[in-house]
VOBA-1610 file (N, C-alpha, C; in pm, whole numbers, padded with zeros to 5 digits, always signed):
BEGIN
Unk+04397-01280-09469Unk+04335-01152-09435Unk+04300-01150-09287Unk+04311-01014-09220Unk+04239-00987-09088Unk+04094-01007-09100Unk+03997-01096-08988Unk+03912-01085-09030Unk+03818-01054-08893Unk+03703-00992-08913Unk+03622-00978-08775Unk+03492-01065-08827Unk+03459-01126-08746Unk+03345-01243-08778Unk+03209-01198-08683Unk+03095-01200-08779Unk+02948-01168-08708Unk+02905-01243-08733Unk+02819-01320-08583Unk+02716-01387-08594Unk+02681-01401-08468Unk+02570-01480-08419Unk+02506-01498-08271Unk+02444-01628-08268Unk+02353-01707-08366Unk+02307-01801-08292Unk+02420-01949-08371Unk+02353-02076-08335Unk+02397-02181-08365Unk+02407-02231-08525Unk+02357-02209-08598Unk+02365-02174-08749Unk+02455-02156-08809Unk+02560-02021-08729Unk+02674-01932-08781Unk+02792-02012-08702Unk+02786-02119-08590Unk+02884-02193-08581Unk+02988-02257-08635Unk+02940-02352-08760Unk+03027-02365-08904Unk+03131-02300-08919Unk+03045-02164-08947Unk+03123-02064-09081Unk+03241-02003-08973Unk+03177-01975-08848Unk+03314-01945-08759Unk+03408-02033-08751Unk+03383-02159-08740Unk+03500-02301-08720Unk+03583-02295-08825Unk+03497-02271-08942Unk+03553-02286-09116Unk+03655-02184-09121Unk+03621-02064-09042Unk+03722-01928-09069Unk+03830-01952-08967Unk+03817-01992-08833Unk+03964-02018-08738Unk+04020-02128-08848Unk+03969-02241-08885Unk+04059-02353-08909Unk+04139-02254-09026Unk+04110-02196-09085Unk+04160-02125-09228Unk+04320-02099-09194Unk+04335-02020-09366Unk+04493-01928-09324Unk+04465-01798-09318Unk+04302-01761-09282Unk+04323-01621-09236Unk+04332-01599-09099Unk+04302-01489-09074Unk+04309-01469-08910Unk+04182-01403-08841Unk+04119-01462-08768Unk+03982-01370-08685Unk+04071-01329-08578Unk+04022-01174-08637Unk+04105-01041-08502Unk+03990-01077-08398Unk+03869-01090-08425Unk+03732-01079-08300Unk+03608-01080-08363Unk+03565-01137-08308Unk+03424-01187-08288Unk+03310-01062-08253Unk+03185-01056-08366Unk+03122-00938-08307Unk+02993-01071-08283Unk+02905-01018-08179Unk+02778-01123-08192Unk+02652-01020-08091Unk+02544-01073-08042Unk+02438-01012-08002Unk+02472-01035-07831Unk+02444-00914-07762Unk+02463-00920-07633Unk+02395-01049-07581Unk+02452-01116-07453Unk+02405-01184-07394Unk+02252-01191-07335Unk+02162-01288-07378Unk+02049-01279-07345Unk+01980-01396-07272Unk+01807-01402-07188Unk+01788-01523-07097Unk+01753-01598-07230Unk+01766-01757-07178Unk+01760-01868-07236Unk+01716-01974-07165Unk+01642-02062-07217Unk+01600-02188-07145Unk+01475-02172-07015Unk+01486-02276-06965Unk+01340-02261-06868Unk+01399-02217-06755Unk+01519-02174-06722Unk+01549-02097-06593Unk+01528-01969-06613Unk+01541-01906-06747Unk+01566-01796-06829Unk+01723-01699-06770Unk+01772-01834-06769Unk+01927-01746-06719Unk+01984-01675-06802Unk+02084-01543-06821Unk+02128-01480-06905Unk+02253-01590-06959Unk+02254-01615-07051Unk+02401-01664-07144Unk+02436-01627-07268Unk+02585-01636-07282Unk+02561-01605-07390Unk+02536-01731-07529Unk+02562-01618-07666Unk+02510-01695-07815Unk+02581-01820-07772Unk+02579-01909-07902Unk+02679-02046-07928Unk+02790-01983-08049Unk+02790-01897-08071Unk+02912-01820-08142Unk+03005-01735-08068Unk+02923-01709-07930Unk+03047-01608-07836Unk+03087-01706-07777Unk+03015-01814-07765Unk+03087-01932-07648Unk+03194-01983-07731Unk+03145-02012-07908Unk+03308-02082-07960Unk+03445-01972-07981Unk+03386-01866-07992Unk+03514-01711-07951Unk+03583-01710-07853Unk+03519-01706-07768Unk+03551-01730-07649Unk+03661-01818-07614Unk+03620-01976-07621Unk+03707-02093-07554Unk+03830-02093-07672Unk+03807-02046-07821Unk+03882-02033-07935Unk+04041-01883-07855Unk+03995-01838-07783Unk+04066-01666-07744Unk+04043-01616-07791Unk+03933-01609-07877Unk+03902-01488-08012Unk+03848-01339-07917Unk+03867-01253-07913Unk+03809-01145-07855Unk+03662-01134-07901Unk+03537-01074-07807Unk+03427-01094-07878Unk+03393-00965-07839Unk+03299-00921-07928Unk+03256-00764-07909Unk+03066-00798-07893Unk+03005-00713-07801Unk+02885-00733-07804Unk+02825-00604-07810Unk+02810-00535-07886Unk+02763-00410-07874Unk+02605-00384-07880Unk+02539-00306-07830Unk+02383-00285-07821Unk+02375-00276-07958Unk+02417-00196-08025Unk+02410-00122-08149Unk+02505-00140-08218Unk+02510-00145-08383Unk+02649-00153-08456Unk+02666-00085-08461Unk+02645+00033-08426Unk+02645+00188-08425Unk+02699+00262-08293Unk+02740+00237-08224Unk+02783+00264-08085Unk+02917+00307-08116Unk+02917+00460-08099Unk+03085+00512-08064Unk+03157+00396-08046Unk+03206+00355-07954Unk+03303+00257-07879Unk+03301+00122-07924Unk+03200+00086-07988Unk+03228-00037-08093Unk+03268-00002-08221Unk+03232+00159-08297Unk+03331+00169-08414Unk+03443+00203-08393Unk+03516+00240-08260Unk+03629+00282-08252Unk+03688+00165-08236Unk+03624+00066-08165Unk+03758-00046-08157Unk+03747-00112-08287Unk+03616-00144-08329Unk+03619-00231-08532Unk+03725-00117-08573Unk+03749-00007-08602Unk+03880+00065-08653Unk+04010+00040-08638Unk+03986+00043-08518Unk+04130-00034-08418Unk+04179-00159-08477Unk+04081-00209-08480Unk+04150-00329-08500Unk+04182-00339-08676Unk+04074-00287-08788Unk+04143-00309-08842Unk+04079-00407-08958Unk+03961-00458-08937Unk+03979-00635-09030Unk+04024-00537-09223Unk+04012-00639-09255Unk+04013-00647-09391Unk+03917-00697-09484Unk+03820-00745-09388Unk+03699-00766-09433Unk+03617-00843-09274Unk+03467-00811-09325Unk+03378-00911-09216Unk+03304-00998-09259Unk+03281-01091-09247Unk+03245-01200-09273Unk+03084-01204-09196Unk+02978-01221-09219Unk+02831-01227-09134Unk+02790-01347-09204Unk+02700-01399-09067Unk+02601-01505-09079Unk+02529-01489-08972Unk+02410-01469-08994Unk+02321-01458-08884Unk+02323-01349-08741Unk+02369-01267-08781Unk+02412-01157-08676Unk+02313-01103-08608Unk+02183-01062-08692Unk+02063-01046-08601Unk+02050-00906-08563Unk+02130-00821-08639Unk+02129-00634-08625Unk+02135-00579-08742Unk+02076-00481-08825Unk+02138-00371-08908Unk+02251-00313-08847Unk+02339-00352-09003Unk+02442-00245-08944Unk+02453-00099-09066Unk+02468-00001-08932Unk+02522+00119-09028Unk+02575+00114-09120Unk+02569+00224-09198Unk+02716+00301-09307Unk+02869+00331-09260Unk+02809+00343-09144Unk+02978+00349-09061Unk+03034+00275-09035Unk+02958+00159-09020Unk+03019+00036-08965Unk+03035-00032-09137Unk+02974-00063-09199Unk+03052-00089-09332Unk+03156-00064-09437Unk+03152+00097-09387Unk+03332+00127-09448Unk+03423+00153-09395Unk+03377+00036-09278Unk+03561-00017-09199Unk+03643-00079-09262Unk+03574-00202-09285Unk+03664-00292-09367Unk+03666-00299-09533Unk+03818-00306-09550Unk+03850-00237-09688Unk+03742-00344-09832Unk+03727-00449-09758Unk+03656-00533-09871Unk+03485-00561-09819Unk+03482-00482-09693Unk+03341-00435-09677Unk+03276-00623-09580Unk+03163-00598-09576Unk+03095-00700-09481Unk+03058-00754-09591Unk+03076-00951-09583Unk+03058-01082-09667Unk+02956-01139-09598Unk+02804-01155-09655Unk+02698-01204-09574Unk+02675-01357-09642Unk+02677-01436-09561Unk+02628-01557-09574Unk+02446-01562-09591Unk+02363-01611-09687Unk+02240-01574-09693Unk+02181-01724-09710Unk+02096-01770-09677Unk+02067-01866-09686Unk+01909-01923-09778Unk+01949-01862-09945Unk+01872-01871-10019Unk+01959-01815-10107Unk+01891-01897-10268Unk+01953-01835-10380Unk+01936-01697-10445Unk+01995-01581-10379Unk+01967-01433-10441Unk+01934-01459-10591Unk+01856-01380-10603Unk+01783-01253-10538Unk+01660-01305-10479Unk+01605-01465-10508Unk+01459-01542-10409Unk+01524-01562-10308Unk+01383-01513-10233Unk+01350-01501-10065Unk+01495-01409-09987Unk+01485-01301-10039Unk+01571-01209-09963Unk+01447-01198-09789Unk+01579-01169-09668Unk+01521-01140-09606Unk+01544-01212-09492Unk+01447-01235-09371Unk+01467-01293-09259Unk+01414-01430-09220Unk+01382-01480-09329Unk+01356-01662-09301Unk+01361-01688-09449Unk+01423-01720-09500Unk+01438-01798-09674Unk+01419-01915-09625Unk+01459-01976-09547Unk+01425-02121-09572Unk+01320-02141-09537Unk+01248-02085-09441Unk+01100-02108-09402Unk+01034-02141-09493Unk+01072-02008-09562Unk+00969-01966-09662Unk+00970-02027-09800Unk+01096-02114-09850Unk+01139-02207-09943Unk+01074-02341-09923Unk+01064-02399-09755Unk+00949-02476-09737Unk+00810-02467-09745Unk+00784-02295-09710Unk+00648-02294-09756Unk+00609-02286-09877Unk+00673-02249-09943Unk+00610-02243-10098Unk+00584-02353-10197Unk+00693-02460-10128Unk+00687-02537-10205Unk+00820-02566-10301Unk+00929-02545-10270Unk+01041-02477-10359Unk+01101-02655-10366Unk+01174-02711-10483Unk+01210-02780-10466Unk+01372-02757-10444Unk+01443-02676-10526Unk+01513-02661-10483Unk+01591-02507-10415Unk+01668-02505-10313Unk+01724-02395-10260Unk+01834-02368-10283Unk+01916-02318-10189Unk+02094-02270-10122Unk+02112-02194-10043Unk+02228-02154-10071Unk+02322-02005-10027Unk+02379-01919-10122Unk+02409-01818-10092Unk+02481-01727-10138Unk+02565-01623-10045Unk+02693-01606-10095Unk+02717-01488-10059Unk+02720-01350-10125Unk+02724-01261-10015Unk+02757-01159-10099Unk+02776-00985-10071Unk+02818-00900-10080Unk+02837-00792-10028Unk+02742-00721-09997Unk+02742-00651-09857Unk+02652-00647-09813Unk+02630-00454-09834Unk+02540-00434-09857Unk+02519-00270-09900Unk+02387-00209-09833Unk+02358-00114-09797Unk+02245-00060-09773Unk+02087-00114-09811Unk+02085-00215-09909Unk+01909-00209-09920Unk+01956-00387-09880Unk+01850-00388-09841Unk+01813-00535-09782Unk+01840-00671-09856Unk+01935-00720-09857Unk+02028-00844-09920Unk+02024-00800-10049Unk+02071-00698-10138Unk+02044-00642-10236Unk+02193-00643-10330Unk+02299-00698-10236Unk+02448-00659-10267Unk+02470-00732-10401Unk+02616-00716-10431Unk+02686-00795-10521Unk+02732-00972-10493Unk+02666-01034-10562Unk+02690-01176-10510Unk+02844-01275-10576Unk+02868-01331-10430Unk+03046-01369-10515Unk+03020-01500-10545Unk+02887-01518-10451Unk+02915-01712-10470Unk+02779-01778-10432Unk+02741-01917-10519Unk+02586-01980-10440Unk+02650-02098-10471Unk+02591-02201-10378Unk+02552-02337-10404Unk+02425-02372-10390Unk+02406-02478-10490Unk+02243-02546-10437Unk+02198-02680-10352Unk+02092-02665-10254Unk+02038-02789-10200Unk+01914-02827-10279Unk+01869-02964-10241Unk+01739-03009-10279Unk+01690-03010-10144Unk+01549-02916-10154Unk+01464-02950-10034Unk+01373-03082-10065Unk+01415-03183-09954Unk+01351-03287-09968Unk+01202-03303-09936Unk+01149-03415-09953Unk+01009-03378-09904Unk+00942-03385-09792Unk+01015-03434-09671Unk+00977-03439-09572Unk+01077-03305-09442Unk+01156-03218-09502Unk+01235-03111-09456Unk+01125-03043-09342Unk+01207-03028-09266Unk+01160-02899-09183Unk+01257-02829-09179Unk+01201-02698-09178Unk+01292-02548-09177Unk+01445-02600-09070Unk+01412-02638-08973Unk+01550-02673-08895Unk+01655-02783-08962Unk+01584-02873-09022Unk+01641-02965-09084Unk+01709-02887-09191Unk+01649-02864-09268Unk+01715-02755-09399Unk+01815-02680-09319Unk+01795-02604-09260Unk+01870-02480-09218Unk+02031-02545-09178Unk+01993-02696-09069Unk+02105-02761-09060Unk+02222-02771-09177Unk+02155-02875-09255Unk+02236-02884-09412Unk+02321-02768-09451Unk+02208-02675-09468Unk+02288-02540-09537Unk+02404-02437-09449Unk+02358-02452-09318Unk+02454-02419-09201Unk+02665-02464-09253Unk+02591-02625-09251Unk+02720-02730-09285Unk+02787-02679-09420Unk+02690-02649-09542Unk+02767-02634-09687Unk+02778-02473-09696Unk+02697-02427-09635Unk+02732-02254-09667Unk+02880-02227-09569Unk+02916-02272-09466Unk+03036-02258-09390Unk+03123-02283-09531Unk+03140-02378-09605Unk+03254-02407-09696Unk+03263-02296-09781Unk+03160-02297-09847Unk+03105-02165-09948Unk+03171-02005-09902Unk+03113-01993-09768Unk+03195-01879-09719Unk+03300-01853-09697Unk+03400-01972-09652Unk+03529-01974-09715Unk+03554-01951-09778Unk+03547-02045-09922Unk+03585-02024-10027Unk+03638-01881-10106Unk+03479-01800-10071Unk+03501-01658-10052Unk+03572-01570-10017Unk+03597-01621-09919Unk+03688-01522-09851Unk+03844-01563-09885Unk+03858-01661-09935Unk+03996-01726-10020Unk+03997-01627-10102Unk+03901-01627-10217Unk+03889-01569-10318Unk+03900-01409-10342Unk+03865-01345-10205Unk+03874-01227-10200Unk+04025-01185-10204Unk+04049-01287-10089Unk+04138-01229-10015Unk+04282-01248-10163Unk+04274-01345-10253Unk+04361-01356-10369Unk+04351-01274-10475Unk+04243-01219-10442Unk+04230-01117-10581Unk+04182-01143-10729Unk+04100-01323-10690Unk+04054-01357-10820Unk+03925-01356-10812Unk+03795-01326-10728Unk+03683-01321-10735Unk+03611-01192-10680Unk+03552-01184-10796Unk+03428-01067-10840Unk+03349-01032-10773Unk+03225-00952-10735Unk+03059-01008-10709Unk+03022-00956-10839Unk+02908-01001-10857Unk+02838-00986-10977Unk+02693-00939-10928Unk+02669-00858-10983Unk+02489-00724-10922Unk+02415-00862-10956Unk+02301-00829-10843Unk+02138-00945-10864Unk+02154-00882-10970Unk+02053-00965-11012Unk+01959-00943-11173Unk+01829-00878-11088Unk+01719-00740-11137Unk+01642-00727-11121Unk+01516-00780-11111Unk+01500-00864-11160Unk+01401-00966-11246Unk+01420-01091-11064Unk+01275-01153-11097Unk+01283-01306-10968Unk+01340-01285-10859Unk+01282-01150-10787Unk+01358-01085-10609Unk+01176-01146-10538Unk+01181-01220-10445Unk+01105-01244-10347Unk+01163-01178-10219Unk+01049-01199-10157Unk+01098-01149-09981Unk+01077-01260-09908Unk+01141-01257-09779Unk+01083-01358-09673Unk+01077-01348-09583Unk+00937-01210-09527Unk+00971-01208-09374Unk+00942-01297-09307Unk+00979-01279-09175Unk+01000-01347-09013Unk+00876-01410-09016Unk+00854-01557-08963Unk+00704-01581-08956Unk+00689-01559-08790Unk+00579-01554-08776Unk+00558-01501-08655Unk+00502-01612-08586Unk+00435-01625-08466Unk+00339-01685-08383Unk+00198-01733-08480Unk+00173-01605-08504Unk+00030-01604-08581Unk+00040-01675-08695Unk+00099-01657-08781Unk+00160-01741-08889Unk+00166-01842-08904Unk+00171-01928-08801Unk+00200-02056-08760Unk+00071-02112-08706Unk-00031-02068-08738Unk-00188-02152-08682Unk-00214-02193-08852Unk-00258-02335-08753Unk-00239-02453-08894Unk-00396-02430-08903Unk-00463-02373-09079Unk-00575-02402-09101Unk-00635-02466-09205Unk-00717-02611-09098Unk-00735-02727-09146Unk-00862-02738-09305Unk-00922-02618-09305Unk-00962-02613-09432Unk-00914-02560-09533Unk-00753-02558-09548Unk-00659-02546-09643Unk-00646-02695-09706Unk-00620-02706-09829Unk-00537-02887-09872Unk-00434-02916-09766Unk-00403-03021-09767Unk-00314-03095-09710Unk-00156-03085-09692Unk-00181-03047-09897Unk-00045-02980-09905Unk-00003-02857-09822Unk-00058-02769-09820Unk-00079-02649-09786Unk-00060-02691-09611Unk-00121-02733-09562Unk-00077-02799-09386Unk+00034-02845-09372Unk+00057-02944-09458Unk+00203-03040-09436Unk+00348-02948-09444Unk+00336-02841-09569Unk+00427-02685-09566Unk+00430-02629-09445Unk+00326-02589-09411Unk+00310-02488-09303Unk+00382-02547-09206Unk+00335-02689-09138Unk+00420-02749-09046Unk+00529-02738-09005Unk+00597-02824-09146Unk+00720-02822-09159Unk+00784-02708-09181Unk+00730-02597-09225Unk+00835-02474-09211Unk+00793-02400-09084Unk+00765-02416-09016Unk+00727-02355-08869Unk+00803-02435-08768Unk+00897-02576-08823Unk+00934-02634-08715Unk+01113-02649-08743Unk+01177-02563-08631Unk+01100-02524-08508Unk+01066-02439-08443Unk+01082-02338-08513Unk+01033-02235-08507Unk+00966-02130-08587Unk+00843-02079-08582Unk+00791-02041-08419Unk+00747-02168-08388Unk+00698-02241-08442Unk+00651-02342-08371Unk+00477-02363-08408Unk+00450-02448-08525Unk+00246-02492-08530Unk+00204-02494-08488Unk+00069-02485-08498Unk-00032-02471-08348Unk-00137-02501-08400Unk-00247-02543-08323Unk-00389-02529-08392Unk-00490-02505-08223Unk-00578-02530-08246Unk-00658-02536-08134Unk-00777-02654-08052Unk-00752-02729-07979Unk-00834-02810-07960Unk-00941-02800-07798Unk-01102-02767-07781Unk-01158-02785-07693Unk-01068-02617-07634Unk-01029-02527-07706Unk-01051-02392-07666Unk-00882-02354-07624Unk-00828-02447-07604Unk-00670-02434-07582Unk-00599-02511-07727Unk-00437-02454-07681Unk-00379-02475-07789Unk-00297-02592-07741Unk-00287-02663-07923Unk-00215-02748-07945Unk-00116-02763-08035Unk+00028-02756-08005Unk+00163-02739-08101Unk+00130-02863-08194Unk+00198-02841-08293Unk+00184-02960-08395Unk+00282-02982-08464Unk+00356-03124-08449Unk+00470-03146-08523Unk+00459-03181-08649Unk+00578-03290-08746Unk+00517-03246-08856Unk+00398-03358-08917Unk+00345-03288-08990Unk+00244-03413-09006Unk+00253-03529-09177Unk+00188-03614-09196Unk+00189-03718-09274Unk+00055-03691-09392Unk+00067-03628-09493Unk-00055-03629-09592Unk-00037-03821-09603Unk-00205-03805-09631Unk-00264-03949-09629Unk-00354-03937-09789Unk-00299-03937-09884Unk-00344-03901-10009Unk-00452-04106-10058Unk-00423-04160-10003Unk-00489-04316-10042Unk-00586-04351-10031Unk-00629-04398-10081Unk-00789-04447-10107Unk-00859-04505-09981Unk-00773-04572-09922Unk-00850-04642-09772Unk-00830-04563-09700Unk-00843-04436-09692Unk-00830-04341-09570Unk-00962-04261-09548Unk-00993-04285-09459Unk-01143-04208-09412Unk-01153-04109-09464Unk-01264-04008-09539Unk-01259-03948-09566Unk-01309-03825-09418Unk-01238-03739-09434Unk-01281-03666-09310Unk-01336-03490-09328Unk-01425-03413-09258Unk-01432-03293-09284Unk-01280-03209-09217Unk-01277-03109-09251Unk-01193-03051-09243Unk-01167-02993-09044Unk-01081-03059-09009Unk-01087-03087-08871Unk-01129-03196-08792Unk-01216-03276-08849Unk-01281-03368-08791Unk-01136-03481-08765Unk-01177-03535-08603Unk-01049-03611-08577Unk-01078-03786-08608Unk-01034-03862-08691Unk-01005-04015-08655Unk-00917-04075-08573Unk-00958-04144-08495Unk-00854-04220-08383Unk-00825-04362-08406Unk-00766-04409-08467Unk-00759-04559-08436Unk-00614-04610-08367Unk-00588-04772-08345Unk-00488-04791-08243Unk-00353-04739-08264Unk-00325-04694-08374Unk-00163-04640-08463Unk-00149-04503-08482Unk-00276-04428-08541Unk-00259-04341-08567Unk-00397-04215-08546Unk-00344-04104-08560Unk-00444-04008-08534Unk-00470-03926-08657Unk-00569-03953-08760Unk-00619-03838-08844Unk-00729-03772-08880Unk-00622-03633-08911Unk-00749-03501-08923Unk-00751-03486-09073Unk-00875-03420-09082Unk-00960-03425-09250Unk-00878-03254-09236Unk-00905-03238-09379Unk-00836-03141-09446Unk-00912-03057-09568Unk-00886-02997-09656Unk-00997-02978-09717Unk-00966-03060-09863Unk-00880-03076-09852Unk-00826-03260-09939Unk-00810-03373-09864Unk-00723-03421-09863Unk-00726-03597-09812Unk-00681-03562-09680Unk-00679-03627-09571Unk-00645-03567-09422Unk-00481-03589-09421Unk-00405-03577-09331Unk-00306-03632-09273Unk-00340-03651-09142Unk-00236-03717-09118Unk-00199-03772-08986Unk-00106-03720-08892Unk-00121-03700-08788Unk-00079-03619-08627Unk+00050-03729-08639Unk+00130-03644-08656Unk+00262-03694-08551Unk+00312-03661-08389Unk+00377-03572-08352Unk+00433-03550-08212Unk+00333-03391-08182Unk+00233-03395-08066Unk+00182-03318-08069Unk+00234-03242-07907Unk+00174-03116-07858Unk+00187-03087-07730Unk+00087-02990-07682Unk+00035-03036-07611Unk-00082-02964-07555Unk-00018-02834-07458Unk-00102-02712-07441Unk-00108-02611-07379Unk-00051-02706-07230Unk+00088-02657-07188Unk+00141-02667-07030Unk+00191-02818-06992Unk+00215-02893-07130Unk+00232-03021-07104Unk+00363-03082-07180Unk+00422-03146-07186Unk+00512-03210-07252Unk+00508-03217-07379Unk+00562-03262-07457Unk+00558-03322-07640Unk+00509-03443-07655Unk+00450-03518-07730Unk+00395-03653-07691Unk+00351-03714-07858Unk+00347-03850-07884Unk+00268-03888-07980Unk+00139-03839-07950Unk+00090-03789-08084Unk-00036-03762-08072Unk-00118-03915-08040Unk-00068-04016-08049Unk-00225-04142-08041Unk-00196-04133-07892Unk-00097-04105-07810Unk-00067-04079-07712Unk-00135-03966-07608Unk-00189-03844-07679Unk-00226-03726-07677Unk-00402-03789-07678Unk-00432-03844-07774Unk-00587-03870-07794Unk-00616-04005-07716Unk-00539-04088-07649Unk-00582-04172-07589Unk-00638-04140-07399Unk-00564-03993-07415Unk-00605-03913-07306Unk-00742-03821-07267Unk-00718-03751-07389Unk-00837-03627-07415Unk-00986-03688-07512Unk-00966-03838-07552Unk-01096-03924-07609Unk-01157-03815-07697Unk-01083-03796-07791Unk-01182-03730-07884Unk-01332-03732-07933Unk-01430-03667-07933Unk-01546-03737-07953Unk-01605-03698-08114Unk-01696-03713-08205Unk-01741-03656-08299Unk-01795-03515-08287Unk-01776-03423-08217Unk-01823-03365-08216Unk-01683-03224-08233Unk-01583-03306-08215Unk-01449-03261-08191Unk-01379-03168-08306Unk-01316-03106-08292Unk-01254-03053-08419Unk-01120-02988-08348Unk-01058-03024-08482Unk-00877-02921-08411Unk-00913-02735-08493Unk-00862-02674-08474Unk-00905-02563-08507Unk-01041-02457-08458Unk-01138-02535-08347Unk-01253-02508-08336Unk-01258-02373-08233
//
C-alpha cells in the first residue's frame, strides 16, 4: 500500500523504520513544524522529520491538518492509508477521508483504558500492573475508533513513564505493521470498543507533578516515576524547588520512622518520611543547578531538623 506516515517526536521513530523496512511504500512523511530545542533553543526539526528526511521520504509540516495546501497535496499524493503515532495535532474530517482505509493510530494503552494524551503516565500512576498498545481507526471522538490490534506489557515495578514508553515504542512499531499487512491483504477487521472500562488520561502538567509528602509512599513512588521524564517531580525545599528523581519506598522495620517531610541524612542515603514508611532520595536537582545524588545534594545544603521538603 501507499502510505503517508504521522508522527513528530522520538517514540514514533520505530514505527517509521518498521514501515520503510516493509513491502509497503511511504509516499511522505507528515510531522509537527520545526520547533526551538535544547539550551541554545535553536529551531530543529522532530527525530521523525530527521529519519524522512536522510530516508528521501518527502516530509510535510503543516501548521494545521487543515490547511488548503496540505489537503491538496495529501490528495495528490494519494496514500491508501495513514499510519499515526504521536503526531501531536487533531486532524480534521477532511483530512481523514483522504485515505481510502482512513488514518491507523498507534495508541499506547489497552483501548478503551486511558484513552487520551499520556496512558502510560497514567498506567504508572494508578498503579496498573499490566498495559500495551493498540491500534486502531481513527474517527472523530477521542481514541474512540475501531480497534484492529493490542499487545500487552507488564509494567514493572520500578518503570518510569520513559522507560515504559521506550518498550512499547519498540513492540507497538511491530504491532503497527502487522496492521497495516493486514489491512493492506484484506484479512483484518477493527472491532468497536466495548462501552463498558473507557478511562481518560490527560496531559500531566507541571502542577501535577509536585510530589506531596503526606500522601503514602506508594502514592510518591507513582507519582515520581510517572512524571519522569516528563514533566518532570518536584517538591520544594527552604522556598525553592527541587526536581526529584525516582525514589526508593523503605517499607522495613529499621528505617527511621519519619514525619511526613522530615529529612534523614546518613553517609549512603537520604530519607524523607511520608505519611507511611519514608523512601529514599535518589538523583535530585536543585532550582539552577545540575542533577546530582541527593546524599550529594544534602551534603551541601546540611539539612537541619527543622527542615522539610514540601515546606
Amino acid at each position: 500500500m501507499k502510505l503517508v506516515f504521522a508522527g513528530t517526536p522520538e517514540v514514533a521513530v520505530p514505527s517509521l523504520r518498521a514501515l520503510i523496512d516493509s513491502d509497503h511504500e511511504v509516499a511522505a512523511v507528515v510531522t509537527r513544524p520545526d520547533a526551538r530545542s535544547g539550551r541554545g533553543r535553536k529551531i530543529t526539526a522532530g527525530p521523525v522529520a530527521e529519519l524522512a528526511e536522510k530516508a528521501g521520504i518527502e516530509v510535510l509540516k503543516p501548521l494545521k491538518a487543515g490547511d488548503p495546501d496540505f489537503l491538496a497535496r495529501l490528495a495528490e499524493i494519494a496514500p491508501d492509508c495513514c499510519p499515526v503515532v504521536a503526531y501531536g495535532a487533531l486532524l480534521p474530517q477532511a483530512a481523514l477521508d483522504i485515505p481510502r482505509h482512513g488514518w491507523v493510530n498507534l495508541h499506547f494503552s489497552l483501548l478503551p483504558a486511558w484513552r487520551g494524551a499520556a496512558p502510560v503516565q497514567h498506567a504508572i500512576l494508578h498503579g496498573d500492573d499490566v498495559t500495551g498498545a493498540s491500534t486502531f481507526r481513527i474517527v472523530k471522538e477521542l481514541d474512540a475508533g475501531p480497534v484492529y490490534g493490542t499487545l500487552a506489557e507488564t509494567v514493572r515495578p520500578t518503570d518510569t513513564s520513559g522507560e515504559l514508553l521506550d518498550r512499547l515504542a519498540v513492540s507497538g512499531a511491530g504491532l503497527l505493521a502487522r496492521t497495516i499487512d493486514g489491512i493492506a491483504s484484506g484479512g483484518l477487521s477493527p472491532v468497536p470498543q466495548p462501552d463498558a472500562d473507557v478511562s481518560y488520561a490527560s496531559k500531566l502538567e507541571t502542577d501535577d507533578a509536585e510530589v506531596d509528602f503526606t500522601a503514602p509512599a506508594l502514592r510518591v513512588d507513582r507519582l515520581v516515576r510517572a512524571c519522569t521524564p516528563a514533566p518532570g517531580a518536584w517538591t520544594t525545599f527552604r522556598g525553592t524547588r527541587l526536581k526529584l528523581g525516582p525514589v526508593v519506598p523503605l517499607p522495613d522495620a529499621d528505617t527511621p520512622a519519619l514525619d511526613p517531610g522530615r529529612l534523614h541524612v546518613d553517609k549512603k542515603r537520604v530519607i524523607v518520611g511520608t505519611a507511611t514508611h519514608p523512601v529514599r532520595l535518589g538523583e535530585v536537582r536543585p532550582e539552577g543547578k545540575r542533577a546530582m545524588a541527593a546524599v550529594d545534594w544534602a551534603r551541601g545544603v546540611r539539612p537541619t531538623e527543622d527542615d522539610r521538603l514540601g515546606d
